[in-house]
DSSP file (Angstrom, degrees, kcal/mol; ACC not computed):
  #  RESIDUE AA STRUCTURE BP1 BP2  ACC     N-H-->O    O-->H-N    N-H-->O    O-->H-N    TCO  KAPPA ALPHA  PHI   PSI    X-CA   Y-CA   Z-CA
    1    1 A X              0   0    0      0, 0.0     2,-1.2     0, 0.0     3,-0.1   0.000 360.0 360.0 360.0 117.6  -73.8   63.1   43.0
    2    2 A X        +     0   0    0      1,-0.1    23,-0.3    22,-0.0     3,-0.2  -0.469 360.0 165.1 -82.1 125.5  -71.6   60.2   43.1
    3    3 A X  S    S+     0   0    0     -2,-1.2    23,-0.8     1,-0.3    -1,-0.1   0.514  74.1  34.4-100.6   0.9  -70.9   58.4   39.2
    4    4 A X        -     0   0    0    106,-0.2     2,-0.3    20,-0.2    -1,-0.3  -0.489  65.3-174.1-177.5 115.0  -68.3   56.7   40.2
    5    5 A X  E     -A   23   0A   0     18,-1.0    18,-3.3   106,-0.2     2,-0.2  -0.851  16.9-141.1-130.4 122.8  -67.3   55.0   43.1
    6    6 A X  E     +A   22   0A   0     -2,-0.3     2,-0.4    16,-0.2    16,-0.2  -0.343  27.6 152.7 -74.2 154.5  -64.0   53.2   43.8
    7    7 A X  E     +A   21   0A   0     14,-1.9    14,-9.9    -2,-0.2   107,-0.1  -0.989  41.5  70.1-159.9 168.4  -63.2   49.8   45.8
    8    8 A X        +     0   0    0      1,-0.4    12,-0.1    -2,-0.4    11,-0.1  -0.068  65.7 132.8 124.1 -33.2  -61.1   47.1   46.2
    9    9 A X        +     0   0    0     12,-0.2    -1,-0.4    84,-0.1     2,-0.2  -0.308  27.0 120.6 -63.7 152.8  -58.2   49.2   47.9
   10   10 A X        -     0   0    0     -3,-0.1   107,-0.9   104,-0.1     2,-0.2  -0.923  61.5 -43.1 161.6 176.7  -56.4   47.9   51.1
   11   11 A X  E     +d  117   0B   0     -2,-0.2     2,-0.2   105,-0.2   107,-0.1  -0.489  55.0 168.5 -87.2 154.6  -53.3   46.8   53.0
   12   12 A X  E     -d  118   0B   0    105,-1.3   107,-1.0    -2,-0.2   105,-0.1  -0.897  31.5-126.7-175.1 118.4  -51.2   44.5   50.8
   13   13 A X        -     0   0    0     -2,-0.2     3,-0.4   105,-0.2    72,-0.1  -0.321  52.4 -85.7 -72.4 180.0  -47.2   43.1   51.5
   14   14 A X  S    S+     0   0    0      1,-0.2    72,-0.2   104,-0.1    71,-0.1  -0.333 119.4  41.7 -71.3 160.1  -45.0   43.8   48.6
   15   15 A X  S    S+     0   0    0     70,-2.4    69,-0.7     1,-0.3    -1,-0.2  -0.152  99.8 114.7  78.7 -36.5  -45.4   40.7   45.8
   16   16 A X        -     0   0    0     -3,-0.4    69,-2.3    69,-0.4     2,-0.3   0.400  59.0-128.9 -74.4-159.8  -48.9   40.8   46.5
   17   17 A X        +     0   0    0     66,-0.2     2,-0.3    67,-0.2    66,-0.2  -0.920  17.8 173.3-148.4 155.7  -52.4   41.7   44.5
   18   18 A X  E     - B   0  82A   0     64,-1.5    64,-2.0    -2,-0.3     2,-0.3  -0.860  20.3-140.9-174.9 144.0  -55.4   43.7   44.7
   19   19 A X  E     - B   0  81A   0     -2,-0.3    62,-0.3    62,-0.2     2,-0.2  -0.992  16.9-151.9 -99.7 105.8  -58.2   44.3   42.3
   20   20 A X  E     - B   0  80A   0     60,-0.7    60,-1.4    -2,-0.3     2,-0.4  -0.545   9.7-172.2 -63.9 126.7  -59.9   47.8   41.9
   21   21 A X  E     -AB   7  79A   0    -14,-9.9   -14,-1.9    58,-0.2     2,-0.5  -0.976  13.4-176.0-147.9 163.8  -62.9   48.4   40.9
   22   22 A X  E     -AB   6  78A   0     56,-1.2    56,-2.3    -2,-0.4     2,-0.4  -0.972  14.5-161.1-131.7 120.3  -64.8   51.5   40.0
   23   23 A X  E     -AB   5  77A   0    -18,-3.3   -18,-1.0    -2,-0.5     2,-0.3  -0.891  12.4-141.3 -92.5 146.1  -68.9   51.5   39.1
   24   24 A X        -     0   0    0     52,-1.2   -20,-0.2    -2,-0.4   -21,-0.1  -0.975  21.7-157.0-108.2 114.1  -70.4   54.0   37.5
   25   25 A X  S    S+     0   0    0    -23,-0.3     2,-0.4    -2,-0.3   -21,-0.1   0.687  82.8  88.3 -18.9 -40.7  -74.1   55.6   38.0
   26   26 A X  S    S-     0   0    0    -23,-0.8    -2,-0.1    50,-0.1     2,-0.1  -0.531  89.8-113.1 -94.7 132.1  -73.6   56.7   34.1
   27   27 A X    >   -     0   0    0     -2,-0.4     3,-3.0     1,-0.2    -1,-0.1  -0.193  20.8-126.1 -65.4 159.9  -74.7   54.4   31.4
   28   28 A X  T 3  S+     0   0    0      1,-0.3     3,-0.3     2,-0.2    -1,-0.2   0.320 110.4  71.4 -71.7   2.6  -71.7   53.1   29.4
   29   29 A X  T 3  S+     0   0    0      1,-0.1    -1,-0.3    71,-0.1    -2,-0.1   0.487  98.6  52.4 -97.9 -15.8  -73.4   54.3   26.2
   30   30 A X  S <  S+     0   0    0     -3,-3.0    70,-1.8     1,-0.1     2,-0.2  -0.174  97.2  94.1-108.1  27.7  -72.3   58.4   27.7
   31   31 A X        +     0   0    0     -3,-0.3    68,-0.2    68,-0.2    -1,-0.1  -0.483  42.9 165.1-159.1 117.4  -68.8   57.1   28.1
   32   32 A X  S    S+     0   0    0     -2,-0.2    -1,-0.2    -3,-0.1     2,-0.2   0.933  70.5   8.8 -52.0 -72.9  -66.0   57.5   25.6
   33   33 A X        -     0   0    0     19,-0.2    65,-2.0    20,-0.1    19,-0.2  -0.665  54.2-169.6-114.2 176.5  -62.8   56.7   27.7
   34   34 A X  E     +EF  51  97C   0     17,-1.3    17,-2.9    63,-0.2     2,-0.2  -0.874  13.3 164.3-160.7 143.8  -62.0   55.4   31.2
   35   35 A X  E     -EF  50  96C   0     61,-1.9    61,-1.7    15,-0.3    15,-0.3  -0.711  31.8-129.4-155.6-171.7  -58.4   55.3   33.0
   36   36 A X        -     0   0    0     13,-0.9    13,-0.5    59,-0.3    12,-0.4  -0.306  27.4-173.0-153.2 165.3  -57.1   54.8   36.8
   37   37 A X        -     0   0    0     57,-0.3    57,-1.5    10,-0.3     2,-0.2  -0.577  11.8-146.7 166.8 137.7  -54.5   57.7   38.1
   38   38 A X  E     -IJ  46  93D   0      8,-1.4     8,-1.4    -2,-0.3     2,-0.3  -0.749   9.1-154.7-115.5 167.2  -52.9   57.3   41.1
   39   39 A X  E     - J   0  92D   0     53,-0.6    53,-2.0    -2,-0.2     2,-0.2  -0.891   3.5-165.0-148.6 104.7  -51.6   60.1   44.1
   40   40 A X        -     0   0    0     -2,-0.3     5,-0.1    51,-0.2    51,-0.1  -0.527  46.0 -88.6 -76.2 172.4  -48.9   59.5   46.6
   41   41 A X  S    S+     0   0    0      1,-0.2     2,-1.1    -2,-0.2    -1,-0.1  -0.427 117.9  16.0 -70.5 147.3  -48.8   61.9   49.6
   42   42 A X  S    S+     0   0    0      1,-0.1    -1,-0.2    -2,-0.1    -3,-0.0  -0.677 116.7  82.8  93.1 -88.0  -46.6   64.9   48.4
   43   43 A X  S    S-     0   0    0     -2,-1.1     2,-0.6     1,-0.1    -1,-0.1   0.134  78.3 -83.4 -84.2 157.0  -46.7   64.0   44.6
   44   44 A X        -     0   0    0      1,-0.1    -1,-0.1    -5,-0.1    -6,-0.1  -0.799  41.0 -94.8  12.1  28.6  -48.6   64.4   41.9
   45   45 A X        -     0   0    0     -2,-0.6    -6,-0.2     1,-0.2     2,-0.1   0.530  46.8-156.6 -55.6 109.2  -51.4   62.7   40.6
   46   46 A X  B     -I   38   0D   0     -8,-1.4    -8,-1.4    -3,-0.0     2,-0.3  -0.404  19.7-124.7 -68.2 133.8  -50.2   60.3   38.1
   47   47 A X        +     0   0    0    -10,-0.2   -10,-0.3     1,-0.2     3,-0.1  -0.822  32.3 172.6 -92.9 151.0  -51.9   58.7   35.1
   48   48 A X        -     0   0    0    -12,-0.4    12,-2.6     1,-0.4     2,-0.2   0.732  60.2 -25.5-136.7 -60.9  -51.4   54.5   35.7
   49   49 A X  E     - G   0  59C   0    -13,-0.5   -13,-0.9    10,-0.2    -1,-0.4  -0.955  57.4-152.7-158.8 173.2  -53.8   53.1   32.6
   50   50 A X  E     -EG  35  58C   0      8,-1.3     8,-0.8   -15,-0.3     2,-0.3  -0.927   3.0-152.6-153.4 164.0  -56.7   53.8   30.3
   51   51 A X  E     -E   34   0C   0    -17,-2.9   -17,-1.3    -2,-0.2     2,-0.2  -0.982   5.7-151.4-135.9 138.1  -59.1   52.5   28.5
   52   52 A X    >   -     0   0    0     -2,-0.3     3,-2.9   -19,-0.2   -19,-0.2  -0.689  29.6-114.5-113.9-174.5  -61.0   53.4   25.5
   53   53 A X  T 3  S+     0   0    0     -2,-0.2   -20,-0.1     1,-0.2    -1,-0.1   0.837 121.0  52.6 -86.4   2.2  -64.5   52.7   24.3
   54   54 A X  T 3  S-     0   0    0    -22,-0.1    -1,-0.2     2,-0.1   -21,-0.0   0.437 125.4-108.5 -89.7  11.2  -63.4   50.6   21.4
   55   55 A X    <   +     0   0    0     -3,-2.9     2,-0.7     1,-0.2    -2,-0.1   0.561  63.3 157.4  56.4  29.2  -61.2   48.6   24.3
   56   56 A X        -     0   0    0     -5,-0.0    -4,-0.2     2,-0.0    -1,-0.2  -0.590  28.4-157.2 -75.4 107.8  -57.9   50.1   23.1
   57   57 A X        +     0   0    0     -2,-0.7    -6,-0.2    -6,-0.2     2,-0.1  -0.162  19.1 170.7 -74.9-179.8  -55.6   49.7   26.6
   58   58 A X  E     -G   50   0C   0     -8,-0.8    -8,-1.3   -10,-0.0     2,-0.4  -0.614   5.6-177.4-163.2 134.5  -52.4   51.7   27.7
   59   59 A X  E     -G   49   0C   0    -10,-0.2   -10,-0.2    -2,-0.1   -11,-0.1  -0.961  35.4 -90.5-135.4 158.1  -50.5   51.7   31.0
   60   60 A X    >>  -     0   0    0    -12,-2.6     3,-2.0    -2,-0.4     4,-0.8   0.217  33.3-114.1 -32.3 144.7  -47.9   53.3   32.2
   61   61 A X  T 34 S+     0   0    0      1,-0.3     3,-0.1     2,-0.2    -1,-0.1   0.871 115.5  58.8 -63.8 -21.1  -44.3   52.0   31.9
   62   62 A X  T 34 S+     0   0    0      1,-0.3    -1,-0.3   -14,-0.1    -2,-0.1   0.182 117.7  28.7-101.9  10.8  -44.2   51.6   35.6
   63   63 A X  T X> S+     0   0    0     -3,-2.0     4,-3.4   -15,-0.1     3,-2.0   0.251  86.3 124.7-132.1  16.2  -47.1   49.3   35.7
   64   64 A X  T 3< S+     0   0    0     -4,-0.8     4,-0.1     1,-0.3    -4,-0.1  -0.262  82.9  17.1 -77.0 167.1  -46.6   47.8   32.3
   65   65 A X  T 34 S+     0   0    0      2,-0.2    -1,-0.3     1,-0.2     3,-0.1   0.405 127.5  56.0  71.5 -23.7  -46.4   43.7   32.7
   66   66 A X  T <4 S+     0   0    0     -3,-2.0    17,-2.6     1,-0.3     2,-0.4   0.621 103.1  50.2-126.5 -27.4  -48.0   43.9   36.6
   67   67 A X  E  <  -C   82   0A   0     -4,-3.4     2,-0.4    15,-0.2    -1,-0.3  -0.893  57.2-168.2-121.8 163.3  -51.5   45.8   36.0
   68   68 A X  E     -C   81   0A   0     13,-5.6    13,-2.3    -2,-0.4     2,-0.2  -0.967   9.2-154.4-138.0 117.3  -54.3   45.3   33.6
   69   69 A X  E     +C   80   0A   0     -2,-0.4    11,-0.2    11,-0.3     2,-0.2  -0.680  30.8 148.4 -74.7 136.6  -57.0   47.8   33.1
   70   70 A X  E     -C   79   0A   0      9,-1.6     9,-1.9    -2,-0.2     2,-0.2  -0.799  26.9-141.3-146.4 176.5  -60.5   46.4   31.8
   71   71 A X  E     -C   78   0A   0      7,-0.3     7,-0.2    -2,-0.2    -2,-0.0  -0.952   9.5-149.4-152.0 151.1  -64.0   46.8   31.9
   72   72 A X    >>  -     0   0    0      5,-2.1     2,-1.8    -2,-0.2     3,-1.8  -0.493  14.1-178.5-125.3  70.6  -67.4   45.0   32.0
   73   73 A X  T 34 S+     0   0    0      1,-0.3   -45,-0.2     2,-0.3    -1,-0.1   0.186  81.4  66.3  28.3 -28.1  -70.1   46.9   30.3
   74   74 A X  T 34 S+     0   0    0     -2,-1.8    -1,-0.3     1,-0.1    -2,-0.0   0.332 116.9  34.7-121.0  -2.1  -72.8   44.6   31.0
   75   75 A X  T <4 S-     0   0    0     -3,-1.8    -2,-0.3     2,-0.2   -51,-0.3   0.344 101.7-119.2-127.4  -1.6  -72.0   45.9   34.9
   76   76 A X     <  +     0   0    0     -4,-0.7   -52,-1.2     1,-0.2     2,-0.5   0.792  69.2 137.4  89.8  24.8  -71.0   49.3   34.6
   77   77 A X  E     -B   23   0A   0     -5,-0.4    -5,-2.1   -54,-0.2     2,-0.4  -0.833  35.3-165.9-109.6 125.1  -67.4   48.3   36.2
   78   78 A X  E     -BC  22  71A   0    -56,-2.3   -56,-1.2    -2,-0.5    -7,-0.3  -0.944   8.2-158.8-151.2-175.9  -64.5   48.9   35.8
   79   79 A X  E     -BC  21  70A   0     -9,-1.9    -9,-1.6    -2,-0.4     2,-0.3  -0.551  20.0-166.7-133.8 176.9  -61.1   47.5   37.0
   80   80 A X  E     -BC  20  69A   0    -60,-1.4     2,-1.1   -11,-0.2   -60,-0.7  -0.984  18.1-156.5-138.9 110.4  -57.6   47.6   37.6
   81   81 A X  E     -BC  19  68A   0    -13,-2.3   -13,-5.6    -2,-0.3     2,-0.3  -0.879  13.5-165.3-125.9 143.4  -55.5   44.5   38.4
   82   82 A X  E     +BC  18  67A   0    -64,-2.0   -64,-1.5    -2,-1.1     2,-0.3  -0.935   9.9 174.3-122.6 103.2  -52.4   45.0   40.2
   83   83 A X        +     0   0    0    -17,-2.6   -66,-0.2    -2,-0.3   -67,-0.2  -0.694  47.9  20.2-108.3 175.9  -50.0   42.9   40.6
   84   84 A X  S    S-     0   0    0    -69,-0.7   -68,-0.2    -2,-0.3    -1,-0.2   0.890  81.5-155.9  52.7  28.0  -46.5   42.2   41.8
   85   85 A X        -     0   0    0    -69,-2.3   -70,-2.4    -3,-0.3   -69,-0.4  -0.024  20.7-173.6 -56.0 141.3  -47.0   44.9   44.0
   86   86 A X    >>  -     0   0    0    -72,-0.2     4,-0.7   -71,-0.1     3,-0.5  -0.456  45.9-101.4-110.7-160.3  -44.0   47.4   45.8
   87   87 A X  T 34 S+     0   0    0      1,-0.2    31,-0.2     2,-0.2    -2,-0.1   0.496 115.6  70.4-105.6   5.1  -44.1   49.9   48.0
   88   88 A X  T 34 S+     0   0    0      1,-0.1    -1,-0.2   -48,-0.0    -3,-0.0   0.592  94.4  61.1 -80.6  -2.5  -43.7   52.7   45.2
   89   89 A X  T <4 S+     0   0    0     -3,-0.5    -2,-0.2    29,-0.1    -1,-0.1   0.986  76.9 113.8 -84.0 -66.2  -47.3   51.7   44.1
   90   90 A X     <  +     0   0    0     -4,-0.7     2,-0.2     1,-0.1    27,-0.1   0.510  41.2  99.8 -18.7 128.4  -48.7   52.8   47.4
   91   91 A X  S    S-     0   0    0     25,-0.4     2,-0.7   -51,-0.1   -51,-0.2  -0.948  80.2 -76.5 161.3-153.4  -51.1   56.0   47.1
   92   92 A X  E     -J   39   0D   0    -53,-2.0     2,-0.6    23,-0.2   -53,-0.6  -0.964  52.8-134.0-123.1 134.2  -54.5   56.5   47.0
   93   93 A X  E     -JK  38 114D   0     21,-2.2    21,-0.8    -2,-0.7   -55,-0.2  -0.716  16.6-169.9 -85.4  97.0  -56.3   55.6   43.5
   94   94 A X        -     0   0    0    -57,-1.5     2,-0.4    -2,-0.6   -57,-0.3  -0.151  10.7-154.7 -99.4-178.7  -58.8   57.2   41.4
   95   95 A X        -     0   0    0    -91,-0.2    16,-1.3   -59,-0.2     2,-0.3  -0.848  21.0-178.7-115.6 164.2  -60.9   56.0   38.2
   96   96 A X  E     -FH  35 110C   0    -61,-1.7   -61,-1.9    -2,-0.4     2,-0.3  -0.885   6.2-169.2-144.5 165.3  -62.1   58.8   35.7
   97   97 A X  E     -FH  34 109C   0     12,-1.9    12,-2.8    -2,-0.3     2,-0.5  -0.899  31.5-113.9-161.3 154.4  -64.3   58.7   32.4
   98   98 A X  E     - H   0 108C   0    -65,-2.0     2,-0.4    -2,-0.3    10,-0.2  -0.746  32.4-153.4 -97.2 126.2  -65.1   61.1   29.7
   99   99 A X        -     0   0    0      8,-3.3     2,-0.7    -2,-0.5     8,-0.5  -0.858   5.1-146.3 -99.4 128.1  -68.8   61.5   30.3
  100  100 A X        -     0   0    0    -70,-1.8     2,-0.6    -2,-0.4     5,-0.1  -0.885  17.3-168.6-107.2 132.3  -70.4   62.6   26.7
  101  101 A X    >   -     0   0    0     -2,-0.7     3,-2.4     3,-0.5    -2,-0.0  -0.887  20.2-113.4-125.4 113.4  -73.1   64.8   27.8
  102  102 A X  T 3  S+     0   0    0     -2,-0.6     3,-0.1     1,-0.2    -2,-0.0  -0.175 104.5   5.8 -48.0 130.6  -76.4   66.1   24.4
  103  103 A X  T 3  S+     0   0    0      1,-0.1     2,-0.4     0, 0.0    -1,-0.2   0.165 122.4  66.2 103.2 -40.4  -76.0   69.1   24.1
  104  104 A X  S <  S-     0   0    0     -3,-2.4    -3,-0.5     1,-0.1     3,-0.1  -0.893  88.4 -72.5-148.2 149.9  -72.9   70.3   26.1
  105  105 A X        -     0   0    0     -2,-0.4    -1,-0.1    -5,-0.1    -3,-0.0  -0.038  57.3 -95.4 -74.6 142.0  -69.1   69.6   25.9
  106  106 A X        -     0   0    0     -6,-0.1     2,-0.2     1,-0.1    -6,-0.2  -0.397  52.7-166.6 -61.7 157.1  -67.4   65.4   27.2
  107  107 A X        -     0   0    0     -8,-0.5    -8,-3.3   -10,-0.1     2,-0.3  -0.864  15.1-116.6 -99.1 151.0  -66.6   66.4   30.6
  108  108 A X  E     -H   98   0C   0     -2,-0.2     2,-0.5   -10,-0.2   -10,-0.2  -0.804  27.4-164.4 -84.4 136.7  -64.2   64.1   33.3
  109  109 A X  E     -H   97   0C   0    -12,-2.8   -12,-1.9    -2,-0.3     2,-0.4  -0.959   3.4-146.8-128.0 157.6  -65.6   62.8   36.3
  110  110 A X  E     -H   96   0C   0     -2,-0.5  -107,-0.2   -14,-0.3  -106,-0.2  -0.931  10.7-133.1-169.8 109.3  -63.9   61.5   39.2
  111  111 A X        -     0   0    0    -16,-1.3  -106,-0.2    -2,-0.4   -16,-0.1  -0.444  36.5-114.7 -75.0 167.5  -64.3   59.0   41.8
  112  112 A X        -     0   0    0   -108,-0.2  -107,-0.1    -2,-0.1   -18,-0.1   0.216  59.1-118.8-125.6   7.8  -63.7   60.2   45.1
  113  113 A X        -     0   0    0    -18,-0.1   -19,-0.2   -20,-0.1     2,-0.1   0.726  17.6-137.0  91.5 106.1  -60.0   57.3   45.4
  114  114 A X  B     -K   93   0D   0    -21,-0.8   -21,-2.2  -107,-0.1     2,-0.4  -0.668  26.8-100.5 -72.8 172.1  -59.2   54.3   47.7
  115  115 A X        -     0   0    0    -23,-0.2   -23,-0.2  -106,-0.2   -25,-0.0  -0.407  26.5-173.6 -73.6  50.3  -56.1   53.5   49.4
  116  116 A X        -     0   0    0     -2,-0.4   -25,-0.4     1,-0.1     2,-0.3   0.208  13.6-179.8 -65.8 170.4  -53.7   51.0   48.2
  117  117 A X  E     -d   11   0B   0   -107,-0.9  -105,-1.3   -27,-0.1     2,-0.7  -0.828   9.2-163.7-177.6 110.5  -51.1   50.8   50.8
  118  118 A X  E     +d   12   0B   0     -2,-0.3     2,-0.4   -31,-0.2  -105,-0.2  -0.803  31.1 140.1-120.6 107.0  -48.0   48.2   50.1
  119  119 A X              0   0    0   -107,-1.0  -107,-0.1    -2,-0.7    -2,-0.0  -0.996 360.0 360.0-154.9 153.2  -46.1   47.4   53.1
  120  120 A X              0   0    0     -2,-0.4  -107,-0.1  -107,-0.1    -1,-0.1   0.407 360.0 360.0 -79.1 360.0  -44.3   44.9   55.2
């Protein structure tokens, strides 16, 4: 079952912008936090920015100043804007949230990524 489904990702020179955005299936009343993590090929998956449900933000150092994580409640969305992109941002980008589920222990769920891709 998908609960959250990314978009927005694409080809994009370096300088540039793109917006991300992730819906979710799950109402916004079952979900405590929300963040962005990113994955180059080879590396790691990397955490980029978060959100929590009292709208306390944090990004990364290496995006602090060029992206802004928020969310709009009243669509179930949320987003990532990216700016001043280079060509170290390039990977493929996912959203999560802690799903609070009666009865049974928060789980993370995971949207399935786009691609950002920053090149000349």
């Amino acid at each position: 079952q998908e609960q959250l489904v990314e978009s927005g990702g694409g080809l994009v020179q370096p300088g540039g912008s793109l917006r991300l955005s992730c819906t979710t299936s799950v109402n916004t009343f079952n979900i405590r936090a929300a963040g962005w993590f990113r994955q180059a090929p080879g590396n790691q998956r990397e955490w980029v920015a978060s959100i929590s449900s009292g709208g306390v933000t944090n990004h990364a150092d290496s995006v602090k100043g060029r992206f802004t994580i928020s969310r709009d409640d009243a669509k179930n969305t949320l987003y990532l804007q990216m700016n001043n992109l280079t060509p170290e941002d390039t990977g493929v980008y996912f959203c999560k949230a802690l799903k609070i589920r009666l009865g049974r222990q928060p789980s993370d769920i995971w949207g399935q990524g786009t691609q950002v891709t920053v090149s000349s």
